[in-house]
N, C-alpha and C positions, 0 to 999 in steps of 0.2 A: 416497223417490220423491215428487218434487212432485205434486200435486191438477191433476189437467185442469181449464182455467179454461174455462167454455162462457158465454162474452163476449167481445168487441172494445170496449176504449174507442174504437177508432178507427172504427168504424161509428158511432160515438152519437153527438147534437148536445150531450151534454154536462148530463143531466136533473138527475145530482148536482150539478154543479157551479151549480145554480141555486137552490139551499139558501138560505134566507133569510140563517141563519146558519152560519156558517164560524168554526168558535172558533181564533183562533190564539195557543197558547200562548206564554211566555215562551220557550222552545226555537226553536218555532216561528218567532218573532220575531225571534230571532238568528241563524236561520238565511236568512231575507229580505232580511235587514239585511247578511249576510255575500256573498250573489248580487249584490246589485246595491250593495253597497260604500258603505252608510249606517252611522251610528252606529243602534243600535237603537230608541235617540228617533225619531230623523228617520224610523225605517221603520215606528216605528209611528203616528206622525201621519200618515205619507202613506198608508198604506195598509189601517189599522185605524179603527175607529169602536166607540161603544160603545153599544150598541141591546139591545134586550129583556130588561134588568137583565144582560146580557154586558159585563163589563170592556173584552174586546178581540177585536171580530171581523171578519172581513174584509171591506173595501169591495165595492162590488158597481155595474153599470155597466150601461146599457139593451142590451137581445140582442132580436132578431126573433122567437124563441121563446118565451122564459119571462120576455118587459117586463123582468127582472133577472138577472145572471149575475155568478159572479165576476169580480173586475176583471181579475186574468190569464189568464182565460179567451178566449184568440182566435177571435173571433167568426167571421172568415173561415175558418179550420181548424180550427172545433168541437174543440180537444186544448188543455189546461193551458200556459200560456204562460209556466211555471216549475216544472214538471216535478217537475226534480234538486230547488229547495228550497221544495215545497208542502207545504203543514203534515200534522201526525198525522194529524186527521181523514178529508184525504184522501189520504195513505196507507195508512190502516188501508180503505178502502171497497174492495167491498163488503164484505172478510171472509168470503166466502167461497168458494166454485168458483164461483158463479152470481152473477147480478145480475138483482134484479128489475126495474131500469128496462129494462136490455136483451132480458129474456125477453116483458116487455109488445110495447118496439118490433120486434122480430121478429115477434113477431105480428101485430099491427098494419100492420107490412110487406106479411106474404103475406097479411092477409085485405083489404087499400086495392089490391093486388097491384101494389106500387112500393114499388122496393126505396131509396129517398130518403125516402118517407112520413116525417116527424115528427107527434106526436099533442101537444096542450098538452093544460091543462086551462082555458084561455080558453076564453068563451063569444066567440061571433060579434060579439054585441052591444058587447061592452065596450072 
């Protein structure tokens, strides 16, 4: 019997998907390459970068939220904007029936008492 999952990705603006880094492996890699119909070269120059001693990790694009978001990250419909072939990492998240970003925003919800509230962790000033 499956584990009751007590999350919605579809509530969330997306707080994983604003992860500095996003490792995408070789698998990974050909599996992005295989969605959008690149050789694996071509998908990993357009859509990887190599940043904080990471060989290959995913581009990232300005969001209203978190100044950075993944690149397939659709900014209008806060959900994964390649779903079917997003890498391990964020397949594998959260791992497990809960999600901490989720259980923060739910709270955060009913105690702002708005059920849209988003929390960053920007200061005002910046």
């Amino acid at each position: 019997m499956a584990e009751r999952q007590f999350y919605d990705c579809l509530k969330c603006p997306g707080y994983c998907c604003s992860y500095p880094i996003i490792i995408v492996t070789r698998r990974d890699l050909a599996r992005i390459a295989k969605h959008f119909e690149l050789s694996e070269a071509e998908a990993e120059e357009r859509f990887c970068t190599t940043l904080h001693g990471f060989k290959r990790i995913m581009r990232r694009k300005p969001d209203k939220h978190f100044r950075r978001i993944c690149q397939f990250f659709d900014t209008t419909a806060r959900r994964c904007g390649i779903y079917e072939a997003r890498p391990a990492a964020c397949r594998a998240y959260p791992g497990k029936n809960r999600c901490g970003y989720y259980d923060f925003l739910t709270f955060e919800r009913t105690a702002q008492n708005d059920p849209d509230y988003v929390s960053t962790t920007r200061h005002a000033e910046e």
